[in-house]
Structures are given as structure tokens and as C-alpha cells.
N, C-alpha and C positions, 0 to 999 in steps of 0.2 A: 457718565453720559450727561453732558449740560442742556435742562430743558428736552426731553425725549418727547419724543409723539407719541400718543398710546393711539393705537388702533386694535383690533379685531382679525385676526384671520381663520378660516374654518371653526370657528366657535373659542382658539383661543388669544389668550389677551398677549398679546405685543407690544413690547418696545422699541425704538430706532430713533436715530438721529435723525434730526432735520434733514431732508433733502436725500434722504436716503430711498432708493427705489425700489418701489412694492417686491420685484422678484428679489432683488436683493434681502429685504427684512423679513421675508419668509423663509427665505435660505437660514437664514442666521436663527432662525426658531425650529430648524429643521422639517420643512412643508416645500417641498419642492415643486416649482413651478416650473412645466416644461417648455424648453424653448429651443431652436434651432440656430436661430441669426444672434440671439445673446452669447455676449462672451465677456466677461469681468476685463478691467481694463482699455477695453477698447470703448472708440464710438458706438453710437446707438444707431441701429438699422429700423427694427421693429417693421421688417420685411418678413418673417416666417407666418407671423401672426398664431402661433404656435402657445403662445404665453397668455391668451386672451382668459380673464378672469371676468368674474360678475361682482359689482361694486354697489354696495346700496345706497338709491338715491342717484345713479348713474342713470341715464337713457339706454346706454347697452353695452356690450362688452368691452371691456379695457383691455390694453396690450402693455402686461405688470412688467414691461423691461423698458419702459420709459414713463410709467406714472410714480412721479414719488408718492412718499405717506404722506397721510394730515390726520389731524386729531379727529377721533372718534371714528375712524372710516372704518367699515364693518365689508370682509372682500370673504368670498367663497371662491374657492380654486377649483373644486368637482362640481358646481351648479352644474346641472342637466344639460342647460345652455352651453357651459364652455364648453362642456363634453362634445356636444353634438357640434361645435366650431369647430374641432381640435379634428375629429373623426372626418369632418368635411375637408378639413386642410391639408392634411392626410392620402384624403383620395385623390384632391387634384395633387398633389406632388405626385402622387402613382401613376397619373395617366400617360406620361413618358417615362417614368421612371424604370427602366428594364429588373425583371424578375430575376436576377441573377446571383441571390446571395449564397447559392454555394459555389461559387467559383471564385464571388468578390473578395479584395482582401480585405475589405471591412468586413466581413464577415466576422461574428462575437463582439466588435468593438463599434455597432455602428449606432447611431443615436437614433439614427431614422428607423431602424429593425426594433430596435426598444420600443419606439412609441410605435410602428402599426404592432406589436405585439401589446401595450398596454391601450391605446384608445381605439386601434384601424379596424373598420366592416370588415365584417367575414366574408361578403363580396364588393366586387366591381362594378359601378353600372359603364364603366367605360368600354365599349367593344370595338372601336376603332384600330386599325393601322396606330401603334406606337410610333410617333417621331424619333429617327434613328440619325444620330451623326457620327461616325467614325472616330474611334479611339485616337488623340494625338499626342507622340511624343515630345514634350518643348525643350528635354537635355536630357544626359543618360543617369539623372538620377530620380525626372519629374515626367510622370504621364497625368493626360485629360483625358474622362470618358466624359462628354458633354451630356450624353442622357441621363447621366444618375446627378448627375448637378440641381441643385434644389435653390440656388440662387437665393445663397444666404448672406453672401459675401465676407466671410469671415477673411477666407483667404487675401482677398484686396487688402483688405484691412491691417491684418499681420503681418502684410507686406511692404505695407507706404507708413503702416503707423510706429510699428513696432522695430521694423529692421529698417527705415525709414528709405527702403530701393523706391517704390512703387514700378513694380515689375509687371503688375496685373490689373488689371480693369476689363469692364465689359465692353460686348459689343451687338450693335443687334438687337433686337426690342422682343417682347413679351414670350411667349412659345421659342421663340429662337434663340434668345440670348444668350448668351453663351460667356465665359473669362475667357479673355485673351491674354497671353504676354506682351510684354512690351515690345519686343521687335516681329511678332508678328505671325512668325513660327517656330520660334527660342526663345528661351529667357535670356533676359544678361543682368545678371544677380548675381546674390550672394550665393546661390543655389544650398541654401540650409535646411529645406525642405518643412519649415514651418507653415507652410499652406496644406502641406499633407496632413501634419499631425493636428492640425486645430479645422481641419475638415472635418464635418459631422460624418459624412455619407464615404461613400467609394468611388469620387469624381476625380479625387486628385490621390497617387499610388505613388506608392516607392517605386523605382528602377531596379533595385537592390535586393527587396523584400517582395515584389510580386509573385505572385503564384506559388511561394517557398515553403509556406509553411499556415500553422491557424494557431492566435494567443495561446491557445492552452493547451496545445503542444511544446510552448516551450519554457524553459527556467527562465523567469526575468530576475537579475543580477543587477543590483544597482552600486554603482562603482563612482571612481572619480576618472573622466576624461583625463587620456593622457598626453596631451599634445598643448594648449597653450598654456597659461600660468593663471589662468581665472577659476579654475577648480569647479569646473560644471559639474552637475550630478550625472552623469549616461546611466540609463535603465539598457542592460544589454539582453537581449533575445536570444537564449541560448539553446538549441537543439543538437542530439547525437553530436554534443563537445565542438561545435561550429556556431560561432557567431554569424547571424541573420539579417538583425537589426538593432539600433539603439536610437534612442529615444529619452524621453521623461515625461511621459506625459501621466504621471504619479503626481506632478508638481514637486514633489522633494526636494530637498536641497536646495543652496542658496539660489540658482537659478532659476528654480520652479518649470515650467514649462521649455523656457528658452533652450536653445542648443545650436551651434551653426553648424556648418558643412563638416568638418573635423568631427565633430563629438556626433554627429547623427550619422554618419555614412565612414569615414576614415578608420575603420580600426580593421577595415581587410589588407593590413601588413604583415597583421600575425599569422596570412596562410599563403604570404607571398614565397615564390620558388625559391626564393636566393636566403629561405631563412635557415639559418646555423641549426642544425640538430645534435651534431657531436662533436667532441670537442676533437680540436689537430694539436697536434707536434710538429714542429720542424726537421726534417730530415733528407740529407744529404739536399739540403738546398728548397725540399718541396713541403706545403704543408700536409700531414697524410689523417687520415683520422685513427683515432685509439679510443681506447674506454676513459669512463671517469675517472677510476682509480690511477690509470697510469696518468694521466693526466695532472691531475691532483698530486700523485705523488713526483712528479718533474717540476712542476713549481715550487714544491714544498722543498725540494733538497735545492733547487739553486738558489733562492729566497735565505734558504738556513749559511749556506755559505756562502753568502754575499755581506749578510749579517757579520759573522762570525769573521769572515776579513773588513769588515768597519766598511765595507763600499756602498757611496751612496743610490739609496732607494729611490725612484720617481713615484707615485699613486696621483693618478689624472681621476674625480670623481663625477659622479653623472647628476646633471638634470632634472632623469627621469626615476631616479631610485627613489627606497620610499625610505623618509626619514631615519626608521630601522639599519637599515640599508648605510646610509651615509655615515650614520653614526658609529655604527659596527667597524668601519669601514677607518674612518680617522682615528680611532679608540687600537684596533688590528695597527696600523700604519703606526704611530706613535709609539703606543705600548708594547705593542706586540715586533715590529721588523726593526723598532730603534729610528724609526726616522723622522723628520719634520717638515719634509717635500711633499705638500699634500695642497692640491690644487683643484679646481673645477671653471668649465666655460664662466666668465661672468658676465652678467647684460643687464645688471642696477646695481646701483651704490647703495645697498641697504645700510652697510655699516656706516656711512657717513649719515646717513638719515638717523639715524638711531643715538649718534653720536650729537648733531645737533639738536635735538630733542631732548635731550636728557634733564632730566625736574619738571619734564612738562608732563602732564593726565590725558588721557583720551585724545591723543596727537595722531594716531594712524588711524585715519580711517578702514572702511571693510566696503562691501560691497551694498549691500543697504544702505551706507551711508551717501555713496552716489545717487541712490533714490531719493532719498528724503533732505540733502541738503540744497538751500535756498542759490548759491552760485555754487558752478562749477568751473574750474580752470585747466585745460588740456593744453602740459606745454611738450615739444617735440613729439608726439604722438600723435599715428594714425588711427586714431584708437578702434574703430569699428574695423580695420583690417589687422589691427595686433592684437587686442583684448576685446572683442567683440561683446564679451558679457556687458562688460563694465559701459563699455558704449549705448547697449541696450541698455541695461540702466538710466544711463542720462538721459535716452531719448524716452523712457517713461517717467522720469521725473518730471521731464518738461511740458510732457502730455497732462502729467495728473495735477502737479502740484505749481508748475508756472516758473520752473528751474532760470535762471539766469548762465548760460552758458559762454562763455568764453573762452580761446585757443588763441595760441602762440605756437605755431609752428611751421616749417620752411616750407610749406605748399596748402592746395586745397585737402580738406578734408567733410567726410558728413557730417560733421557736427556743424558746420559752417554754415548749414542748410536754418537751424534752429537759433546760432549763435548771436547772441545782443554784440560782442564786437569778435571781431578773427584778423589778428596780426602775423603777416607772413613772413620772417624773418630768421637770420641763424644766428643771432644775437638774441637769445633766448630771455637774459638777464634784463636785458635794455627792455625788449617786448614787452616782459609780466610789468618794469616798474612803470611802463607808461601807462596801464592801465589801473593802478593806482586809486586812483581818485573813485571809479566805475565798482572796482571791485570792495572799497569801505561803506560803502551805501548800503551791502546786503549784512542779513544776519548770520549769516555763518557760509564759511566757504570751506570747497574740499578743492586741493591744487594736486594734478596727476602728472606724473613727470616723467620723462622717458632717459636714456644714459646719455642725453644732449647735456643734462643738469648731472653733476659729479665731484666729489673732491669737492675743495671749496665753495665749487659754486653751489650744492647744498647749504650748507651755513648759511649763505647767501640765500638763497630763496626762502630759508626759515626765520632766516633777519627783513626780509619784508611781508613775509606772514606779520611775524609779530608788530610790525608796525603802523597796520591794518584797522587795528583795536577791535580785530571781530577773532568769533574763536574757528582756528584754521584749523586742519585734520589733512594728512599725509597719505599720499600712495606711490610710492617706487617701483617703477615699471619691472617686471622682470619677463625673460622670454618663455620657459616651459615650464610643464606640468610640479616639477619642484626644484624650481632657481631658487625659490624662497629657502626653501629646507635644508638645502642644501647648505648654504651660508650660515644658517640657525646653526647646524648640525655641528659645525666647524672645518668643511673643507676649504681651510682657507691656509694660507703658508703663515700667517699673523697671529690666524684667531681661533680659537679651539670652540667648544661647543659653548650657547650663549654670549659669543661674542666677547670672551673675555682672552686677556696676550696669550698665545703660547709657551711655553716652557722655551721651546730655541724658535727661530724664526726662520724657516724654510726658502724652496727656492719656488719660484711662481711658474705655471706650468713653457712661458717662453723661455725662463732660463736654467728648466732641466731641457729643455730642446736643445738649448744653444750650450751647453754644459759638454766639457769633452769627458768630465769626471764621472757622471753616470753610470753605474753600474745597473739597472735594472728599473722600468721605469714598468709599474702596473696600471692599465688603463680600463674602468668600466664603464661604460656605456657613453663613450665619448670617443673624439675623432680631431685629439692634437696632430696630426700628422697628413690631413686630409688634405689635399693637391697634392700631392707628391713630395712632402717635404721630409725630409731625415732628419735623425737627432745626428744631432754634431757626434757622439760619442756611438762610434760603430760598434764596439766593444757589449753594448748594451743589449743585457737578459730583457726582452717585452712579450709582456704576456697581457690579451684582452679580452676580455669578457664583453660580450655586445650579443646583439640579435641575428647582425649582420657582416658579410666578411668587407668591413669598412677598408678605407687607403691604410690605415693604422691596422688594421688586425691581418692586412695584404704583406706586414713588414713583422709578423708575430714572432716568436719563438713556439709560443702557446697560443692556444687559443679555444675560450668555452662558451659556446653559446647559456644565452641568458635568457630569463622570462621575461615577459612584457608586462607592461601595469596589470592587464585586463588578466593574466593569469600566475597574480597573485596578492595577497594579505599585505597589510601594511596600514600607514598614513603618510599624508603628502599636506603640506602646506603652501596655502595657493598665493598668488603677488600681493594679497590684503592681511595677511597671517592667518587665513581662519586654516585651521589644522583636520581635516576628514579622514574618515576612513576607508583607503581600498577596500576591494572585495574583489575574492578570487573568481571569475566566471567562469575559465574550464582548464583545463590541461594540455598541455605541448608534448609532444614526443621528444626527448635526448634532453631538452631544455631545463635548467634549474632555476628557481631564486636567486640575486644575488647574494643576498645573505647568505643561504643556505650554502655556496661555494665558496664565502668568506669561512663558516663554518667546519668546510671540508678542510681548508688550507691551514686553517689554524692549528685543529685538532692532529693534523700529518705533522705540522711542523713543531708538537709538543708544546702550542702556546695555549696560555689561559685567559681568553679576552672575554669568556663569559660564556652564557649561554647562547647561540645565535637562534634564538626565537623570536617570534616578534613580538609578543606579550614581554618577556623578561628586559630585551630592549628597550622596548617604548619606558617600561615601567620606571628605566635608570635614567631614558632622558626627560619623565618628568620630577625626577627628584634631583638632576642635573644642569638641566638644560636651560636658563632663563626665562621665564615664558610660559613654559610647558607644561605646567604642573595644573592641567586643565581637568575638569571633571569627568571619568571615563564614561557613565551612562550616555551624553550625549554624543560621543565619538560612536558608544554601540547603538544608539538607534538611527543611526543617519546621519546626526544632527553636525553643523560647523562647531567649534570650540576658537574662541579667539585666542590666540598667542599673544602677551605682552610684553616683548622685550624694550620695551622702555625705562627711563629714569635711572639710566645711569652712561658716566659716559664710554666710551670704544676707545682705551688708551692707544693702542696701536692702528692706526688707517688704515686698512689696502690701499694698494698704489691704483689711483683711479684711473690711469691710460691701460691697463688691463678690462677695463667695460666696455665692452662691444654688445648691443643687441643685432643679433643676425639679420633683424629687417624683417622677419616672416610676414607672411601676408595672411589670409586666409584660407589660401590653398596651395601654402606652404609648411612645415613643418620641421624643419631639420632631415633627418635619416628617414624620419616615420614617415613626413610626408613623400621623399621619393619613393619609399618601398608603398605607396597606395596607391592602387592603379583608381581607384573610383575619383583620387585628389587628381590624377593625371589624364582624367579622362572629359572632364568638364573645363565649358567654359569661362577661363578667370576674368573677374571684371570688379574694378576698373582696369589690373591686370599689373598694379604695381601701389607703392605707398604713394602716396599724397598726389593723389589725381581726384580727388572729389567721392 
């Protein structure tokens, strides 16, 4: 700390930086100063009046959420005075504030129940008529009680500053005032319900979560969101083996707070009707259901003779599997069935990123690095409706630190809102090199790129990084919860795990479709055949593993239901490489791991791919895997572990016209998002990519 202020607080001595604010450098000396309208991050209100401290040498009390330090200032937080401020502040917020904290769902969690239980009168003098205004719903996942509103506006705030809608504002003056939404009796948002969780009181409620349940009733389970590829933390709410709610308001994980509509309300798929409990067979035409074992053992014997006649295998891999998972998976495929037809959705050219990079240091950026780097470049990407984290990132960099933003991409976007220039074109290449001149001026840039940039034109975008003379840092778009790991892992027909050639070089999942030679094509947690499309080769054993009976598992031989992220162990690697660890939150009825029925299959089929555990896994792809050989204590306490598969080059490409990003939106998802009625129950808006 350069040049520190020394002050005084309750009798001990303090340090803090310049311009640092009293609540804040009390925080940091662990002396908590209570406040209401304070929230780190954000603008200053200093409307609760809640934080009023006594200052010596002040005329009278201070509000320590917008006085910085100075040297020698000597501040009492318990003076008699604050107290007796803090106690009056208190009651007028009570004088409308309805008595209703056993029913409210703030109830245990509310900030305002904290302080009338640490400063509030043991009576009222108010005996008036409470001011009463009718509860209102503004969408089906956000309700207003206006009487318990204490008009702190955190929520506004979180709203225009953070997710940069501004959905909400006031209306109406003093006793009356009230939040509004922007249209006036609905929202039209993101609907991510960040106004609820960064609510002190019980004015703004989940749709989802009301009346369901109280904190400490239930298991909180902190996991990795399984839906886009930004690797949020979800803190899930778990009661009698039923997901509630999720959340983080833990702050953990890379996201800390943040969450959008998907990660805070989206994970009711997993108790949707149409989900797979036990596995089918095909028979005389129909799919019927049967036990595991028989199940298990009909794959295992057509699998073994299909082998045993040389006929080619297909393996389509998932997304959403967890590294464990993928890896078992190509390791099984390869070693285990003899083949090298191993494929997965793709929606970023990591390998070609990785490939042009190669001898360079600290070239991929993470998600911090959006925070704290001086220019940002968003090319082909909507980013706050694809990668919403990452978005928020930038729109707090720009708040805190004066971020220089810039986008290339073929329409409006929010970032455009904060953007130093926004180029709208589909000549992506053209766009970034005009800006040239704009983007050498800063001290360091991070460039985010979606599957618009691929194949050569990587090389190319890393060939005008370096010509920049500033130091650049990397991020390749990917669409789900593990596109990244996926690719890591080696579900690739090229590249095996770390990126490095294959032994034989496989066929890519269009041309086991289009393939008449096909003997047997295994498909987890994907959906190559979705419209209605056939594999050329009618002859073909398919068997799938999914959640759901997809268009591809509609055309099965076999077919096993599968677990979902949220119920089960693992790690997932998110679009930045940082590598986290799943956590199991409760259990499925009929549904297994996919490992676990890699496992089964193996062991029937008399093969030896190892252990299918996910300790014994992980453990071989961090002594395998490029990258991976990350410290495990931070994987078990929470914590990201960055992956570095850089500095060296990717002899074999994938063929880049295989990169498709599906487009999601943020109240899209793939499979997950159709099986969510909460995703399908709300208003989308803007209601497509690149509309502002």
C-alpha cells in the first residue's frame, strides 16, 4: 500500500488507501458498519442513512458509505448518538413496513430483521393506519410488495448499472414511492432476478421460491451452472431431494454474486415430465422399457460383435458431460471399441486458437481478465445474450476502472450502449483491422471472438494482435456448459486428449451420418439427428444416452437415461479454461452418471479402460491431459484452477466449416432450455441476437 492514510476506528488503528471509504476501511479491519442502500460496486445512494457514524471534530453525524478516509480521523461506529440515529431510522422504516416476517420469504435472510433485532425499540410510537399497497406481479418469476420496500434502491441500481437494462426506477414521491418497471406493469428484461437477491428486505420475491420453503431448511449445494459456457457458481437450494432455488449470494466463485435467468431459475428440467427414468430397448418396432442390466447387457453384446466383425463404430460426445465423463468416453471409444469416429457439437475453434498461439505466455485470457483489462474487443458476439458473465464483466470494468470497449459485430448490441467505437459488419477481419490505430493506444487489450472468426482467420486475428505492440490475451466463444472440455478432453475425429494428432484419424460427426458403412453409431447427450434426419446407413446399432427422448434417441435401438450436471460429481471447464468442480445436489430416480454407464458397458463387455470414477479419472487426465495438471486443493474448495494448453502447436486442424454456435440467447438453451417451463414461461427480450 503506497502512502496509506492512518486513521482511528473504535479505538483501533487503521490503515487504507487513499480515497478509500470509511465503510469500506472498517470492513477491511473487520468493524462492520451497518448499512442498507451500501452495496460494493455499485454507485453511492447514501439514502438508508443507516451507516451514520460519529467523527471527531465533525459538527455531526457522518454517512461512512460515502465519506472517504484522511489522516488522523478518529470515527466511533457505537457512539450513543449513532445508535440512537440508527434506532430512529429503524422505526421510521417500520411505520409502513408490514409485520409479516413469518410468512415473508426474507424471513432468516433479511438485513432489516438483523438490525431491528441488533439496534430497533422494543416499542412503536407509531399507532396509525399502516399505508397499505397491494402486492404486484411484473413476470412469472418477479413479484413487488411496495409496503416492505425501504427504498434503498439497490435494485435500480443492479439493474441499469450492472446488467446495464434499466428495467426499474421510481415513481411517486416521499410515503408513496414506490419501484416501477419499465413498461409499467411488466418488466422487459433480462428477468435474472438480480433485484431479488441484492434486495435487503422482502419487497422483491422469487415467483419460483415463494412461500416454498425457509434457509435452513434446506441443503445449499454449490455447483457449476449447466447451461452456457461461462461456468457461473449456482448455490442450489435443496429440500426432501427437490431443487427450490439457486442463487450465489455466497459470492463464490468466479461470478461472485452475478447469475442470469438460466443459472438462477432454469434448472426445473430436471423434474420436467418427459424426463427418461429407465432405460428402452427396441422391440418389434417399439421402444419398451427394461432394467439396467438388460440394457447394459444388449449394448455390450452388439458393441462386442460389431468390434469383432471390424464394423465401423460412430461415438457423438456431449457438451454437457463433465470432463471425467468425456475423457472415459474417448479413452472407451478408441482403446476400448477400436475406433477413431469420435465427435462432439462444435461452436469455437479452440484448436486453431491454441495453434496460433503457440510460444506465446499468458495469451488466454479468463474471466477477471475482462475486469481488469484497459480495452475490450467483442467480435461477432452478442455477448450479454450468449455469455452473459463475461458481459457483466465488461460492464463492471467500465464502471470501475474506465474499460475502453469496442465491438465488431453484424448488428446492435449492449455493449454498444458504453462502446468508444461499434462496427457493424460481416466482414469481421476488415472491421477489427479498421480499428487499428484506436485499439494501439491502450495498454493492454483482451479480443472475444465468436465462430464468425475460424480456421485461418484465427491466425489472422492473432497476426493483428501482435501487430498492435500492446500485450493481447484471447477468449474463443464456446456455446455450453463444457464445449471447452470437451475439445480438452479429445472428442475430436483429429485430436485426442491435450490436443495432440490422433493415432488414425476418424470420421467427423456429418460423415458418420452420411456414411452408408456405419455399423453402430453411440450418441451421449447430443442430438446429431434432430429434425428428422437419418443416418444414411439404415443398417446402424444406435444407442443414446440423454435426459430426454430427443429426435435421435426417437430412432434408438437402446436407450439410457442419464444424470444431469446438478446430480452429479465431476469437473467442467468453462469458455476461459478455468477448470471447477461439479457437486452432486440430489438424486434422480432410474437415472445414472454418464460415466457410471460408461462403466457398466465396459465391465459387460470384458474391457479394461480403468477405473470409472471420477477421482481415478481426473487424476489420469491431470498427468495426461495438457493443461491439466492443476492443484487439486483449489478444485476442492471451490476454487477455479486455470488450464494451460498453450505453447505448443496443434499439428492436425479440425476442419473449421464444422463450427456452428447454435445462437442461444438467454432464454435459450439447447434441450435444457426447451425441457424449462420457467425459460418458457417468461418474457424474452430483446427476443433475439443483435437487437440492442
Amino acid at each position: 500500500m503506497s502512502n496509506p492514510v492512518n486513521l482511528t476506528i473504535d479505538g483501533k488503528a487503521v490503515q487504507a488507501a487513499p480515497g478509500t471509504l470509511l465503510i469500506d476501511a472498517a470492513k477491511q479491519s473487520g468493524i462492520l458498519i451497518p448499512a442498507f442502500c451500501y452495496y460494493e460496486g455499485y454507485s453511492l445512494q447514501a439514502a438508508c442513512r443507516m451507516c451514520l457514524v460519529e467523527v471527531e471534530k465533525f459538527p455531526k453525524l457522518q454517512a461512512a458509505c460515502t465519506l472517504p478516509v484522511a489522516e488522523g480521523m478518529v470515527v466511533r461506529t457505537e457512539a450513543a448518538s449513532a445508535v440512537q440515529a440508527r434506532k430512529t431510522t429503524l422505526e421510521f422504516l417500520l411505520t409502513n413496513h408490514p409485520l409479516d416476517c413469518p410468512v415473508c420469504d426474507k424471513g432468516g435472510e433479511c438485513e432489516l430483521q438483523d438490525m431491528v433485532f441488533r439496534y430497533g425499540a422494543g416499542e412503536s410510537r407509531f399507532t396509525e393506519v399502516k399505508h397499505h399497497v397491494d402486492e404486484k406481479q411484473w413476470s412469472p418469476v418477479v413479484y413487488y410488495d411496495a409496503p416492505r420496500c425501504i427504498l434503498c434502491y439497490r435494485c435500480v441500481r443492479v439493474c441499469d448499472e450492472g446488467m446495464g437494462v434499466t428495467a426499474l426506477g421510481i415513481t411517486h414521491r416521499g410515503a408513496y414511492s414506490e419501484i416501477t418497471p419499465n413498461k409499467g406493469d411488466h418488466l422487459n428484461c433480462d428477468q435474472c432476478g438480480a433485484c431479488i437477491d441484492i434486495c435487503p428486505v422482502g419487497a422483491l420475491t422469487s415467483g419460483i421460491y415463494r412461500y416454498q420453503t425457509r434457509p435452513w431448511e434446506m441443503e445449499h449445494v454449490g455447483t457449476i451452472c449447466t447451461h452456457c459456457s461461462d461456468g457461473c457458481k449456482t448455490t442450489l437450494g435443496v429440500r426432501n431431494n427437490e431443487i427450490v432455488r439457486g442463487n450465489n449470494r455466497d459470492s463464490t466463485g468466479i461470478n461472485g454474486e452475478f447469475l442470469c435467468i438460466k443459472g438462477r431459475y432454469a434448472f426445473d428440467f430436471i423434474k420436467h415430465e418427459d424426463r427418461l427414468q429407465s432405460p428402452m430397448v427396441r422391440r418389434n418396432g417399439k421402444l419398451e422399457e427394461v432394467s439396467w442390466a438388460e440394457a447394459v447387457k444388449a449394448v455390450a453384446a452388439r458393441f462386442a460383435e460389431i468390434k469383432a466383425a471390424g464394423g465401423a463404430i460412430g461415438v457423438a460426445g456431449s457438451v454437457h458431460s463433465t470432463n471425467e465423463e468425456s475423457y472415459f468416453l474417448q479413452k472407451f471409444a478408441r482403446q476400448g471399441l477400436g475406433t477413431p469416429h469420435i465427435d462432439h457439437a462444435r461452436s469455437g475453434d479452440v484448436p486453431a486458437l491454441i495453434h496460433a498461439l503457440a510460444g506465446k505466455t499468458d495469451a488466454l485470457a479468463t474471466a477477471d481478465s475482462l475486469y481488469h483489462a484497459k480495452a475490450v474487443l467483442v467480435v461477432d458476439a452478442d455477448l450479454s445474450q450468449q455469455h452473459p458473465f463475461l458481459a457483466f464483466q465488461v460492464r463492471a470494468n467500465v464502471r470501475h476502472h474506465q474499460a475502453a470497449v469496442y465491438t465488431v459485430t453484424r448488428g446492435p448490441v449492449r455493449e454498444e450502449q458504453t462502446a468508444a467505437k461499434a462496427v457493424h459488419t460481416a466482414d469481421y477481419l476488415a472491421g477489427v483491422r479498421g480499428l487499428g490505430e484506436d485499439l494501439k493506444k491502450h495498454a493492454d487489450l483482451v479480443i472475444v471472438f465468436g465462430d464468425g472468426i475460424k480456421g485461418a482467420a484465427v491466425g489472422e486475428l492473432v497476426a493483428f494482435g501482435d501487430s498492435l505492440g500492446i500485450p493481447v490475451r484471447y477468449v474463443c466463444l464456446v456455446d455450453y456448459s463444457n464445449s471447452r472440455g470437451a475439445m480438452d478432453m479429445g472428442l475430436l475425429p483429429e485430436l485426442g486428449p491435450g490436443y495432440h494428432p490422433a493415432a488414425v484419424r476418424g470420421m467427423s460427426l456429418p460423415q458418420m451420418a452420411a456414411s452408408q458403412d456405419l455399423a453402430a453409431l453411440w450418441v451421449v447427450g447430443a442430438d446429431p439427428l434432430a429434425g428428422g434426419k437419418r443416418l444414411a446407413s439404415g443398417k446402424a446399432f444406435v444407442v443414446v444416452q440423454d435426459l430426454f427422448l430427443t429426435d435421435t434417441a426417437k430412432q434408438a435401438d437402446v436407450v439410457l437415461p442419464s444424470a444431469s450436471a446438478y446430480e452429479k460429481s465431476g469437473t467442467v471447464t468453462n469458455v476461459t479454461g478455468q477448470i471447477q468442480r461439479l457437486k452432486k445436489g440430489l438424486n434422480i430416480m432410474g437415472a445414472k452418471p454418464d460415466l457410471e454407464i460408461f462403466g457398466l458397458i465396459a465391465r459387460a463387455m470384458g474391457v479394461d479402460a480403468g477405473r470409472a470414477q471420477n477421482e481415478a479419472v481426473f487424476e489420469e487426465i491431470r498427468k495426461s491431459v495438457r493443461g491439466y495438471n492443476v492443484p487439486l486443493p483449489v478444485l476442492a474448495t471451490g476454487g477455479a484452477a486455470q488450464a494451460q494448453p498453450v505453447n505448443g502447436r496443434v499439428d492436425v486442424l479440425p476442419d473449421p466449416e464444422l463450427v456452428r454456435s447454435a445462437g442461444d440467447t438467454l432464454f435459450t438453451s439447447g434441450s435444457l432450455g426447451r425441457y424449462s417451463k420457467i425459460l418458457g414461461s417468461v418474457m424474452e427480450a430483446p427476443g433475439a441476437l443483435y437487437k440492442g
